[in-house]
C-alpha positions in Angstrom: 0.0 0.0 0.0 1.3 3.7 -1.0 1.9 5.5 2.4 0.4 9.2 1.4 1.1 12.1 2.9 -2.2 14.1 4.0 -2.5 17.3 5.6 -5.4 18.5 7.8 -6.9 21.4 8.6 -9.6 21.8 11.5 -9.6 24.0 14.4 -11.3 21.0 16.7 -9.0 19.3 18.1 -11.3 16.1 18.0 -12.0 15.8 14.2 -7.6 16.3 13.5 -7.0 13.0 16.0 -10.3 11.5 14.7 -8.9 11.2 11.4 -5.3 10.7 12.4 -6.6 7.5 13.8 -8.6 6.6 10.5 -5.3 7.7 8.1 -2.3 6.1 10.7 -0.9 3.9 7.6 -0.4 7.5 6.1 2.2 10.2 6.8 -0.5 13.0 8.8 0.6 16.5 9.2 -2.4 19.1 10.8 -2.9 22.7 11.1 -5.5 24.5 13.6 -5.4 27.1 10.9 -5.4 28.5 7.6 -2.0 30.1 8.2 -0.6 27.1 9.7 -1.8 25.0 6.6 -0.3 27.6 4.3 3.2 27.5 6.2 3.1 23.5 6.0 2.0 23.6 1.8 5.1 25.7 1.5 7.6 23.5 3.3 6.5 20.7 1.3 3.8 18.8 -0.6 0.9 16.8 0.2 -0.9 14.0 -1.7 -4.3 15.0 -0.2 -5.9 17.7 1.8 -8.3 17.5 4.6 -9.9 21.4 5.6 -12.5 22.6 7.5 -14.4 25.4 6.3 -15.6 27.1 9.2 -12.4 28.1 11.0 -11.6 31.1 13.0 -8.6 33.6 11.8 -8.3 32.5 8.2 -10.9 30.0 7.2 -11.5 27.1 4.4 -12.3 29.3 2.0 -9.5 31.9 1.9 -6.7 28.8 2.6 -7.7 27.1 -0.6 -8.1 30.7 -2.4 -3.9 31.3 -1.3 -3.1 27.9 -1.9 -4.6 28.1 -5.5 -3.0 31.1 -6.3 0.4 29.5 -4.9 0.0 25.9 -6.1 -3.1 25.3 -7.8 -1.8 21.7 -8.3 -2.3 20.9 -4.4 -5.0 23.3 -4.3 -6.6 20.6 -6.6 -5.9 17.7 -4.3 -8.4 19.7 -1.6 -11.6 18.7 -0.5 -13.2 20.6 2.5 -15.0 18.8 4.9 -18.0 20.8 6.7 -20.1 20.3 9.8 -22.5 23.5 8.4 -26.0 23.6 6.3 -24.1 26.0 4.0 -21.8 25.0 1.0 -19.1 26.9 -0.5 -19.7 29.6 -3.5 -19.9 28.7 -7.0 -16.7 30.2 -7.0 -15.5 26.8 -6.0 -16.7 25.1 -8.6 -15.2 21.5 -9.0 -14.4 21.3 -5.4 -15.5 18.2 -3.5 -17.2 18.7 0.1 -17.7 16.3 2.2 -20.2 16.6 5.3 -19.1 15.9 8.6 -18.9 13.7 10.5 -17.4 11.3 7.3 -17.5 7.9 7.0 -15.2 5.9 6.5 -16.2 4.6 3.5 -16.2 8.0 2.2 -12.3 8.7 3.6 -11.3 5.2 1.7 -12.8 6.1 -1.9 -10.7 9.7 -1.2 -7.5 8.0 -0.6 -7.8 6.0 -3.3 -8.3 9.0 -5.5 -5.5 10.6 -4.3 -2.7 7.5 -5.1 -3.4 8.2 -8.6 
């Protein structure tokens, strides 16, 4: 099995170890933060991307608008995960989000995308 190296980004402390524990075959880095995610992209890439959109400071949606500006080819490799009624602006066509709490099922099939 290809060991990926995943990155997430929630401000709950609970959903970051939560899905630690579902990803340990994989390499896990997390970020409370927007900025903290954006320091992490620019040390080093990431086969897939885990954020939150509702997040305090800089949230979802302005991270993945920096990191597409930046590196729109790991901006591509995002899928936001939200625990809100609301969905993201059109503006963000193409996408995915996930509701939360996921399923593992769900987490699976996005690995899977992401070793290709």
């Amino acid at each position: 099995m290809k060991r990926l190296r995943i990155l997430i980004v929630d401000d709950e402390d609970l959903v970051r170890n939560a899905l630690s524990r579902l990803l340990r075959e994989h390499e896990i880095h997390h970020a409370g933060c927007g900025e903290e995610a954006l320091e992490l992209v620019e040390e080093g890439r990431y086969d897939g991307i885990l954020c939150d959109l509702l997040m305090p400071r800089m949230d979802g949606l302005e991270f993945y608008q920096q990191l597409k500006r930046s590196d729109p080819d790991q901006a591509a490799r995002l899928v936001f995960l939200t625990g809100s009624s609301g969905k993201p602006s059109s503006s963000l066509e193409g996408v995915r989000v996930i509701d939360k709490p996921i399923d593992l099922e769900t987490l699976e099939e996005l690995v899977e995308g992401w070793k290709s």
